[in-house]
N, C-alpha and C positions, 0 to 999 in steps of 0.2 A: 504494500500500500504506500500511494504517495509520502511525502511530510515534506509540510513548509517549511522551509527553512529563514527566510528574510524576504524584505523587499527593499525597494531602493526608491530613494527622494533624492532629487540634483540639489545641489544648494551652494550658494555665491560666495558665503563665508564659514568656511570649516569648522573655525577656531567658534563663532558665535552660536553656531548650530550643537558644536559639542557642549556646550557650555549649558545651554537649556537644555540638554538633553538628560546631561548629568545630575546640573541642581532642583530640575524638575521632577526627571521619573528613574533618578538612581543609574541613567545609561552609564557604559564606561566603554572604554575601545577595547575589540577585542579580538582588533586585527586589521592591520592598514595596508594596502599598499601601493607604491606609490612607484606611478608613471610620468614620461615626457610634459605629455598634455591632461593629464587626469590623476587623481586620488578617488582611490577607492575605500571609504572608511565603514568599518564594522562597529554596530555597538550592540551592547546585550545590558541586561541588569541580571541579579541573580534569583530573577522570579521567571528567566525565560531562558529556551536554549534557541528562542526564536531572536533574528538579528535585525536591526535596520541597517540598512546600508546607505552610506551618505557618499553621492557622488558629485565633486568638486570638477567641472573645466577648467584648468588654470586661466584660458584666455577669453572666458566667460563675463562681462562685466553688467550686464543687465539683469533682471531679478526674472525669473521664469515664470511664464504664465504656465497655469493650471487647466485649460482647457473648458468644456463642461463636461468630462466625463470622469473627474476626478472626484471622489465624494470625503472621504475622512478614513484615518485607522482610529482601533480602541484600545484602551489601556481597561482595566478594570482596578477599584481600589479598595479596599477592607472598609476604610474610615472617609468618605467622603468629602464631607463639612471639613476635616483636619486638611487634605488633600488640594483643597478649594481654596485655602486659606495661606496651606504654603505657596501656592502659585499666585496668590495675590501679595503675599510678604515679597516672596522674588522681584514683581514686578512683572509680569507675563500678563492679568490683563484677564483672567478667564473671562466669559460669561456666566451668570447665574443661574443657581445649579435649577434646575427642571426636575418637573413629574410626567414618566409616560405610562398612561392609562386608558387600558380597552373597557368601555362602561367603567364600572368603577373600580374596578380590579387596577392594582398598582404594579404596571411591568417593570418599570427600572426609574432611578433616578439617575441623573445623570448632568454634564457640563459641557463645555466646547471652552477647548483652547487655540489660538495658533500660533505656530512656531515662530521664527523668524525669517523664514521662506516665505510664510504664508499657507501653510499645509494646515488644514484643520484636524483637531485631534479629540477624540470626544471620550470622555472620562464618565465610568459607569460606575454606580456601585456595585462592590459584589455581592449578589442575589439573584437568585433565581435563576434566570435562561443563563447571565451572565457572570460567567466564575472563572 
């Protein structure tokens, strides 16, 4: 059977993108490597053995557009409110956190952050469908 392994976002500034990656969802490098015209960076935390992969143009200097068929990845988080809170201490900016509900049934709560690219990231509580 398959397994995901990572996926990959372009992004204009390396050093920025690790930065939020790290002081936001615990990412670290966990494997770089590096070409003429391109870097290729790995990051993981130690709640995945799933990767993102950060891919730098060196002679890239415009910010990328997203297209309309880009939509978001998720994180999931234990303590939400706490969660919410350090990415508003960082400076990141989330939006406020949501309830999603079919009739009255409560499916997930949840937030939307975006990088520094511009990738939107949407942060669940863990419950239910989402663990």
């Amino acid at each position: 059977m398959p397994k995901i392994v990572h996926t990959m976002i372009r992004v204009l500034e390396p050093e920025r993108s690790k930065k939020f990656y790290r002081d936001g969802f615990g990412f670290e490098v966990s494997h770089q490597l590096d070409f003429p015209d391109f870097t290729l960076i790995y990051l993981r935390n130690p709640e995945n053995d799933f990767e993102l992969e950060l891919t730098h143009n060196h002679d890239r200097k415009e910010p990328y557009t997203h297209g309309d068929g880009y939509g978001h990845y998720a994180f999931v988080s234990e303590e939400l409110g706490a969660f919410h809170e350090k990415l508003v201490t960082l400076g990141y900016a989330p939006a406020a956190i949501k309830e999603f509900k079919q009739d009255d049934a409560l499916l997930a709560r949840f937030f939307f952050v975006v990088d520094p690219d511009g990738y939107k990231i949407e942060v669940l509580e863990k419950w239910g469908h989402y663990r």
